[in-house]
C-alpha positions in Angstrom: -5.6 24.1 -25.0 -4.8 25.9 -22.0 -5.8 23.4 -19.5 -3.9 20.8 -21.2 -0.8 23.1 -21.0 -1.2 24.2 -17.8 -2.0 20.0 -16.9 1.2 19.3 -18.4 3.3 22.3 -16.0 1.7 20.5 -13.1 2.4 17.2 -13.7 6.0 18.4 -13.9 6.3 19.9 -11.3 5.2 17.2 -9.2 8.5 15.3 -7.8 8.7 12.1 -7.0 10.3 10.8 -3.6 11.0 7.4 -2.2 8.8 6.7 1.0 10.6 3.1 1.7 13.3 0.9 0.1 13.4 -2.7 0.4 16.5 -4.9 0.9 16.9 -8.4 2.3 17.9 -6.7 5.6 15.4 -3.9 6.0 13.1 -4.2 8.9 8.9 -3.9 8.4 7.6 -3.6 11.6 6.3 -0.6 10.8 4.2 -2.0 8.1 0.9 -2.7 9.0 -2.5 -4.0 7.3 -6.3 -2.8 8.0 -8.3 -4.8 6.9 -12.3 -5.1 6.9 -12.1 -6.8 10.6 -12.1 -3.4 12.0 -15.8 -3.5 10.7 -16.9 -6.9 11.2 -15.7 -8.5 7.8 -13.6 -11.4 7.4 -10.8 -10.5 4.9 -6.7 -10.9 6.0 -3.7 -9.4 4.7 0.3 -9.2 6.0 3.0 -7.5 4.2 6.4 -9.3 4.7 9.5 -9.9 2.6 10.0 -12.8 0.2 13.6 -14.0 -0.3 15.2 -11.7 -2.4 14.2 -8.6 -0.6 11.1 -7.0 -2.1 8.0 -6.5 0.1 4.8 -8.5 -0.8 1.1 -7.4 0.3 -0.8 -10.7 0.3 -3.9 -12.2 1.9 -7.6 -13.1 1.0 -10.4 -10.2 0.5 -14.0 -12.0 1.8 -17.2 -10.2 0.7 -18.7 -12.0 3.7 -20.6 -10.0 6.7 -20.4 -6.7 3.9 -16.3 -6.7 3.7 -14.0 -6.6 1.1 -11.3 -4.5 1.7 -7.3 -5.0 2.8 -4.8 -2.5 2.8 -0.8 -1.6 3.6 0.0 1.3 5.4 3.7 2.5 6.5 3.5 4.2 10.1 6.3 7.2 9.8 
């Protein structure tokens, strides 16, 4: 019981905080992906902004050559 109290004054205690915002006007070049290419794989990714503003992380994950892995990163 004590750990699940002292779990709970944690997790409270932990505040959120906005890293990025999206708008229809924002600019993403800081956005970048890393995908498996860095090790020989084959998967692709891009983050961009659809038409009402919110950002979108797409692209296609390939097992081949031992990949599989795509990800977002915001360079602050």
């Amino acid at each position: 019981m004590k750990l699940l109290i002292l779990t709970v004054a944690i997790l409270q205690s932990i505040a959120s905080e906005t890293i990025f915002e999206f708008t229809k006007s924002v600019d993403i070049k800081n956005w970048t992906t890393i995908d498996d290419t860095v090790m020989g794989g084959k998967s692709s990714s891009r983050v961009k902004l659809d038409k009402d503003g919110n950002g979108v992380f797409e692209g296609h994950v390939s097992l081949k050559n031992n990949g599989g892995f795509s990800s977002a990163r915001l360079n602050i």
